[in-house]
C-alpha positions as CSV (number, residue, x, y, z in Angstrom):
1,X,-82.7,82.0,-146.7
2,X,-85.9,80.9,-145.6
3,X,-86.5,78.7,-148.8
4,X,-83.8,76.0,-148.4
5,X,-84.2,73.4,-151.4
6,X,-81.9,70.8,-153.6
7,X,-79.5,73.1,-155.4
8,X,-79.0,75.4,-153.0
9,X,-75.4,76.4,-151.7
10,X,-75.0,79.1,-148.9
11,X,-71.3,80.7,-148.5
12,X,-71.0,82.6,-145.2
13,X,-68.1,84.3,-143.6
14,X,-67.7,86.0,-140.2
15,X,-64.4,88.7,-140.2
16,X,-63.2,90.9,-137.8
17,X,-59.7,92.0,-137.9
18,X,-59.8,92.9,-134.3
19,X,-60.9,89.5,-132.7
20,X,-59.0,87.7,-135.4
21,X,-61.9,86.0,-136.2
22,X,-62.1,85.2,-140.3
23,X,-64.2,81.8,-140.4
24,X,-66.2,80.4,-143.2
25,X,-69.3,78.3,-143.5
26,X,-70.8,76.4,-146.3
27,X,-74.0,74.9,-146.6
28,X,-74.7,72.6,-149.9
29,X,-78.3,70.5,-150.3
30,X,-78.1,68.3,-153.3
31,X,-79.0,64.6,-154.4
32,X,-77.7,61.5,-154.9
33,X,-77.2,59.2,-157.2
34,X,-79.6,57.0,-156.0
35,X,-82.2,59.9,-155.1
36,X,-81.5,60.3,-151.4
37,X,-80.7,63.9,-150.1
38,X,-77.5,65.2,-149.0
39,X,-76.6,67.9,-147.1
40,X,-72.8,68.7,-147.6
41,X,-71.2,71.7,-144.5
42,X,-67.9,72.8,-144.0
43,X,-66.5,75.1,-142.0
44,X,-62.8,76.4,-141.2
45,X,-60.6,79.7,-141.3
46,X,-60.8,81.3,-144.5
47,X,-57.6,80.4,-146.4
48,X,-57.5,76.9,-145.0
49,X,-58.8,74.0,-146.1
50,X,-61.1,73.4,-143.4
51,X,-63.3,70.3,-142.5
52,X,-66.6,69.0,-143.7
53,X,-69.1,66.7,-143.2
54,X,-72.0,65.4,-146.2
55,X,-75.1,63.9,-144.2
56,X,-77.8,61.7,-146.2
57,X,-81.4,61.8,-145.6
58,X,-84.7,59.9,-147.0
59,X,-86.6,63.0,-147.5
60,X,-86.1,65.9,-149.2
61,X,-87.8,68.0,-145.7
62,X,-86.0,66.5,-143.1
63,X,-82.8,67.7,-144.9
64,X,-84.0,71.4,-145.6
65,X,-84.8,71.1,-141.7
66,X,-81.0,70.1,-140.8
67,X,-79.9,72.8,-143.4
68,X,-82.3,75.5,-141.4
69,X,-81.1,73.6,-137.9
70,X,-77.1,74.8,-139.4
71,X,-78.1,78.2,-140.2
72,X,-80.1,79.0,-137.5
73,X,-77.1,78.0,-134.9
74,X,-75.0,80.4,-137.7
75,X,-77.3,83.1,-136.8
76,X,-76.3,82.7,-133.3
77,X,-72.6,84.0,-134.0
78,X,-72.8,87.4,-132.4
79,X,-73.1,86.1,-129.1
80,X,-70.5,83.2,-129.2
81,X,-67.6,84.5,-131.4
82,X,-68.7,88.5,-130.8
83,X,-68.8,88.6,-134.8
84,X,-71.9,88.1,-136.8
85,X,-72.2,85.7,-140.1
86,X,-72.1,87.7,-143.6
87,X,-73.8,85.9,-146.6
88,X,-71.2,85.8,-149.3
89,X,-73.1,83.9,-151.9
90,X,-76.4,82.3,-151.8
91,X,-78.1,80.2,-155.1
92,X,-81.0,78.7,-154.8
């Protein structure tokens, strides 16, 4: 996941039946109309709808960085919610 460009989506789930922990975690980098880049997130309990957020950026790099900045703090799962982050489905 190291190569994070426009067009790429990123579908992550963290499930264990014993903490009752099922969460969900998308990460979308596409462009505008206009030509500016947008990285879309949401997050939630799988099942729900969830919440989101879509951030717009100048420059293609400073949005792959906020896309790396999401899925490094992902990453970081095991030791906050005791369950680590599973990559569902990944197209770059």
């Amino acid at each position: 996941m190291d190569t994070v460009t426009h067009g790429t989506f990123i579908w992550l789930e963290a499930v264990c039946a014993e903490r009752n922990v099922a969460r969900r975690y998308t990460v979308a980098l596409s462009r505008d109309l206009f030509g500016a880049s947008i990285v879309e997130f949401t997050w939630g309990r799988i099942g729900t709808k969830g919440q989101g957020r879509a951030i717009s950026f100048a420059a293609e790099d400073e949005a792959a960085h906020f896309a790396r900045q999401l899925l490094r703090r992902r990453a970081s799962a095991p030791k906050r919610i005791g369950v680590p982050y599973r990559e569902v489905s990944w197209w770059p």
